[in-house]
DSSP file (Angstrom, degrees, kcal/mol; ACC not computed):
  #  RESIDUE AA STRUCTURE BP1 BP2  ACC     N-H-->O    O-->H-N    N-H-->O    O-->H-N    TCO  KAPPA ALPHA  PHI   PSI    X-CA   Y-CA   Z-CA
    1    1 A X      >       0   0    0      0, 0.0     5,-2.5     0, 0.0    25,-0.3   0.000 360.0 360.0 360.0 -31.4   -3.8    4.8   -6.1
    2    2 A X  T > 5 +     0   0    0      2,-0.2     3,-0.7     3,-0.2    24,-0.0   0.934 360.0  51.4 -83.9 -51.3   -3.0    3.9   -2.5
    3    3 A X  T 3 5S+     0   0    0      1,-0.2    -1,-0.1     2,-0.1    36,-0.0   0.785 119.0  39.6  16.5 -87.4   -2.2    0.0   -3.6
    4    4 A X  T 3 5S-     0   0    0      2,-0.1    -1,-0.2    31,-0.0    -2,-0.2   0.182 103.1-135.9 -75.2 -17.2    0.1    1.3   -6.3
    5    5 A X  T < 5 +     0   0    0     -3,-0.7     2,-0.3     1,-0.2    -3,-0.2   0.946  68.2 115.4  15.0  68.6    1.7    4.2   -4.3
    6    6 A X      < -     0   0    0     -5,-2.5    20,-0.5    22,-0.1     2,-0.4  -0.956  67.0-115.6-132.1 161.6    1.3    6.4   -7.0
    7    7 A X        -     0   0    0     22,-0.5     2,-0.4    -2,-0.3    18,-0.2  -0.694  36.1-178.2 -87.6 143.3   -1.1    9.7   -7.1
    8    8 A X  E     +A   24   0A   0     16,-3.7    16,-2.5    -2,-0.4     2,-0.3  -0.920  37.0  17.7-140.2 163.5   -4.0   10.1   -9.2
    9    9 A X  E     +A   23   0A   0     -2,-0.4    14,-0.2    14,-0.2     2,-0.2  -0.572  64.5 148.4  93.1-138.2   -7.0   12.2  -10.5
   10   10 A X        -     0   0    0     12,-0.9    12,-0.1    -2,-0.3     9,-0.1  -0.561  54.5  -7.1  92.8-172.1   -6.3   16.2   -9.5
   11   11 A X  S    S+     0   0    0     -2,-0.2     2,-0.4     9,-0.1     9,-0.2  -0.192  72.7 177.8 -53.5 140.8   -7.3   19.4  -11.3
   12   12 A X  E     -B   19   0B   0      7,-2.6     7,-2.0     2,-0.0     2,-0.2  -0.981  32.3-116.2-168.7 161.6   -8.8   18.8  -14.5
   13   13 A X  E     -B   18   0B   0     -2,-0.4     2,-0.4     5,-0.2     5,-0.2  -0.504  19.9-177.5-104.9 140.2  -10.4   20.6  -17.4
   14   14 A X  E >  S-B   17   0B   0      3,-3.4     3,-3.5    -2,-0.2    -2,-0.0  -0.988  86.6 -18.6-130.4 129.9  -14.4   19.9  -18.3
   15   15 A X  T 3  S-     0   0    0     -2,-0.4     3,-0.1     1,-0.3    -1,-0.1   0.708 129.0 -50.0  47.6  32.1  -14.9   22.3  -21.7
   16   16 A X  T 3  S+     0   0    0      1,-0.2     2,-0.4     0, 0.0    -1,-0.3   0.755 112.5 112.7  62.6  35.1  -12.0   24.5  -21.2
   17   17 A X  E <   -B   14   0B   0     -3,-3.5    -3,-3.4     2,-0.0     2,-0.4  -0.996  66.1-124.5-130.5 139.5  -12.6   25.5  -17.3
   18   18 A X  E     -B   13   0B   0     -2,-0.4     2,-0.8    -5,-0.2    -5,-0.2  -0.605  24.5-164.6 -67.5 113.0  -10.4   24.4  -15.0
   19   19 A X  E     -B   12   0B   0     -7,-2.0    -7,-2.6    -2,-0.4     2,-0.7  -0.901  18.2-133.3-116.0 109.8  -12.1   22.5  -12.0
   20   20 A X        +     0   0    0     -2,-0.8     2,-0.4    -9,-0.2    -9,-0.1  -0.649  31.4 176.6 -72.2 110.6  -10.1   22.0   -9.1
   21   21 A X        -     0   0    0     -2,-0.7   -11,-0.1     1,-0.0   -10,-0.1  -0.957  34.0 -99.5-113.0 133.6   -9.7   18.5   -7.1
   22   22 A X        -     0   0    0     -2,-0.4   -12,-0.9   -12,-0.1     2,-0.2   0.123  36.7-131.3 -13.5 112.5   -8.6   16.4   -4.8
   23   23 A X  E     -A    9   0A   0    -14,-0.2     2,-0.6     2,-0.1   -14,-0.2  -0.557  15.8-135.7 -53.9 137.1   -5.6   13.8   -5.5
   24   24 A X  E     -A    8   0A   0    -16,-2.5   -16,-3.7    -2,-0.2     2,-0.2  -0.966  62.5  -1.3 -74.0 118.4   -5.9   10.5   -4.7
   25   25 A X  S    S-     0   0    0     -2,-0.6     2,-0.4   -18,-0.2   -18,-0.2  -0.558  86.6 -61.6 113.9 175.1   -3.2    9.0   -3.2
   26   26 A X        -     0   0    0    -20,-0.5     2,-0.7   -25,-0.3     3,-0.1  -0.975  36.7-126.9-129.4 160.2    0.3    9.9   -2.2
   27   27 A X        +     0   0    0     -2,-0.4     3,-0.1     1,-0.2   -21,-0.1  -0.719  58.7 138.9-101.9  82.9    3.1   11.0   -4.7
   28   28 A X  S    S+     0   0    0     -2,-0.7     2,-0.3     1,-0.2    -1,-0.2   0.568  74.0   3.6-107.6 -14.7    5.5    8.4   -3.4
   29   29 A X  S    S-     0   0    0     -3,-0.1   -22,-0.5     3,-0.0    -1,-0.2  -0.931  84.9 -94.9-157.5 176.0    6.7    7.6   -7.1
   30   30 A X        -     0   0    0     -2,-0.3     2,-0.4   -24,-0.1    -2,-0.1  -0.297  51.1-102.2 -73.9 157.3    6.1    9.0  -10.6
   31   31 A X        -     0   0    0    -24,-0.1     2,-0.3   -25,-0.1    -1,-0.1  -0.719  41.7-167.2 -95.9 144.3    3.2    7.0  -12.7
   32   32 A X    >   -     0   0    0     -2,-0.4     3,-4.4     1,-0.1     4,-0.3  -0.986  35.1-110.8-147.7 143.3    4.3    4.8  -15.1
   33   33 A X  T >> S+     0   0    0     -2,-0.3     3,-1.2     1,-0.3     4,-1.0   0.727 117.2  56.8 -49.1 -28.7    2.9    2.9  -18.0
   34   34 A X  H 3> S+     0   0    0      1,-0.3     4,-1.2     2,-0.2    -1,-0.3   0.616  85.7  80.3 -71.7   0.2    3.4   -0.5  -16.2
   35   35 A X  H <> S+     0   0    0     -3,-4.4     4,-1.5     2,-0.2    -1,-0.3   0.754  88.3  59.5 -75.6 -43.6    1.2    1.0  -13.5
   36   36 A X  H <> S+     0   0    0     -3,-1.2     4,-2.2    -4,-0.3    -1,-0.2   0.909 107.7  42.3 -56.3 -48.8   -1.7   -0.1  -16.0
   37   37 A X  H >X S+     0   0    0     -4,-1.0     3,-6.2     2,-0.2     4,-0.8   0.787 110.7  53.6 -69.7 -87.3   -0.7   -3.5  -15.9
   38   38 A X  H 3< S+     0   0    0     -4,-1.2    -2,-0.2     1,-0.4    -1,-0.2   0.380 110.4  57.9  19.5 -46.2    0.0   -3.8  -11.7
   39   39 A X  H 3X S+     0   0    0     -4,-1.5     4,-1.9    -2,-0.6    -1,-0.4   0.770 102.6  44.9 -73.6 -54.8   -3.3   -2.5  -11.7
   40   40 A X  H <X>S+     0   0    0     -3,-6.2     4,-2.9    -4,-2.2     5,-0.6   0.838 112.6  50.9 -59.4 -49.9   -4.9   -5.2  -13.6
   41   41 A X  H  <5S+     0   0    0     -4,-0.8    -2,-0.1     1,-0.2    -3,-0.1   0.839 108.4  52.9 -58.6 -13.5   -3.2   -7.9  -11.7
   42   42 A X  H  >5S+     0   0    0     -5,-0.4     4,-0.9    -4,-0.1     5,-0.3   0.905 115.1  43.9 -84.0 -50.4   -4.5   -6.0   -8.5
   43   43 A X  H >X5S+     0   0    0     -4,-1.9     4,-5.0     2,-0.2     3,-2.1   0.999 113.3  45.0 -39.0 -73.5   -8.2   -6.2  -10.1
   44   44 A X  H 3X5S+     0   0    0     -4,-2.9     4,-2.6     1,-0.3    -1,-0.1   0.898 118.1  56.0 -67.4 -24.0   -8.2  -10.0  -11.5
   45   45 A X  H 3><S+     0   0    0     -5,-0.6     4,-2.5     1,-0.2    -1,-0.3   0.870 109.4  37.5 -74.1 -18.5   -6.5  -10.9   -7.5
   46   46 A X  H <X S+     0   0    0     -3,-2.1     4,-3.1    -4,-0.9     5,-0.3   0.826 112.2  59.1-100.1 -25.9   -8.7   -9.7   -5.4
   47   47 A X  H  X S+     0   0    0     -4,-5.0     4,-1.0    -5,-0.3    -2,-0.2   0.915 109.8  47.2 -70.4 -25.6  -11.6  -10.8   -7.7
   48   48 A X  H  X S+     0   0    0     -4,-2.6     4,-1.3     2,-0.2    -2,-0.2   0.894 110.8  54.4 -30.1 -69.4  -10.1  -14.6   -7.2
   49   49 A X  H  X S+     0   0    0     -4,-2.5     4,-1.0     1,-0.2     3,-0.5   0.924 109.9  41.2 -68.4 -35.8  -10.0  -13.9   -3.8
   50   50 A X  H >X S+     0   0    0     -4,-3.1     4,-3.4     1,-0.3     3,-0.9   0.903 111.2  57.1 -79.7 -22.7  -13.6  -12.9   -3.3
   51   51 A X  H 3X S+     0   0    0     -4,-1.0     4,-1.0    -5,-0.3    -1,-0.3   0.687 104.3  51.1 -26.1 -46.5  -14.7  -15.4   -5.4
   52   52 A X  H 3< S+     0   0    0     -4,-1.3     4,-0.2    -3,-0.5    -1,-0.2   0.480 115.7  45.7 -71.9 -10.4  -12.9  -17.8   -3.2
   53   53 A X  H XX S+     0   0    0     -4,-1.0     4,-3.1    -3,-0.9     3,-0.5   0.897 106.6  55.5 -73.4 -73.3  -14.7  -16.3   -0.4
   54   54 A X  H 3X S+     0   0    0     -4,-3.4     4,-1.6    -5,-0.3    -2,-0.2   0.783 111.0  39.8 -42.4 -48.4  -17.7  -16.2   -1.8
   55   55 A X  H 3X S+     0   0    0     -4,-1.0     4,-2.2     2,-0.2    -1,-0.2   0.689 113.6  58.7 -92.4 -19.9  -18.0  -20.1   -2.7
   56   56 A X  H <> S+     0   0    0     -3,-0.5     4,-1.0    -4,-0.2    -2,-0.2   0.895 110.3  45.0 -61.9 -49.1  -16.2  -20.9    1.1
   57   57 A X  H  X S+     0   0    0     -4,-3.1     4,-2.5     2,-0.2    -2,-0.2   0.931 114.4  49.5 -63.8 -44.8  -19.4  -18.8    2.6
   58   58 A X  H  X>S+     0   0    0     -4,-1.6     4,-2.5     1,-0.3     5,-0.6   0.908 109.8  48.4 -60.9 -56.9  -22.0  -20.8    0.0
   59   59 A X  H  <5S+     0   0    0     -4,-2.2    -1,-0.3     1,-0.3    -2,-0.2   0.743 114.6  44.3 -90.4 -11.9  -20.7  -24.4    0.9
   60   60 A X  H  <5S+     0   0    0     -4,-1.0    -1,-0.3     3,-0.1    -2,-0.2   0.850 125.1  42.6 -95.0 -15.5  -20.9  -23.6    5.2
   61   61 A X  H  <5S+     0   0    0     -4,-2.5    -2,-0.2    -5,-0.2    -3,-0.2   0.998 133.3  13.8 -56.9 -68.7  -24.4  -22.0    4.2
   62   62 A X  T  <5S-     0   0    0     -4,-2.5    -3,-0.2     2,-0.2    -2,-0.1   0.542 106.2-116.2-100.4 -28.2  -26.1  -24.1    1.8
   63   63 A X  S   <S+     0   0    0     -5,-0.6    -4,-0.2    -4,-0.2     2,-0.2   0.982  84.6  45.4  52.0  82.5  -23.6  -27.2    2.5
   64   64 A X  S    S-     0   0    0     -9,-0.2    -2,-0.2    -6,-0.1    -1,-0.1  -0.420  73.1-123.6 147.2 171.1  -21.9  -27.6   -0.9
   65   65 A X              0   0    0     -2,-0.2    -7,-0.1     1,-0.1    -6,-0.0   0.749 360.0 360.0 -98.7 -35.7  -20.2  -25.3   -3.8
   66   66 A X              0   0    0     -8,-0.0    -1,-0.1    -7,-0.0    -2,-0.0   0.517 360.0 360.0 -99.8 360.0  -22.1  -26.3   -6.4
């Protein structure tokens, strides 16, 4: 949510009682359906980057990537 600077989560109904909670986030713009995608792109980048991390760490450990 913070990423995205949208707010998320809040009050929400489990079996028709209301359970009150915390937002995540600030409400810096409305959510919107393209928020879904933004979201994905935010996922698949940072899992690239640790990935890139990850195989940088392997080859000064182990000396090599594969």
């Amino acid at each position: 949510a913070g990423a995205l600077e949208i707010r998320l989560a809040g009050d929400a109904y489990y079996f028709g009682e209301l359970h009150k909670k915390d937002y995540i986030g600030d409400d810096n713009r409305p959510v919107e359906n393209e928020d879904i995608k933004r979201a994905n792109k935010l996922m698949y980048c940072t899992a690239i980057i640790v990935l890139m991390f990850s195989l940088i760490f392997r080859a000064f450990v182990f000396g090599g990537i594969l």
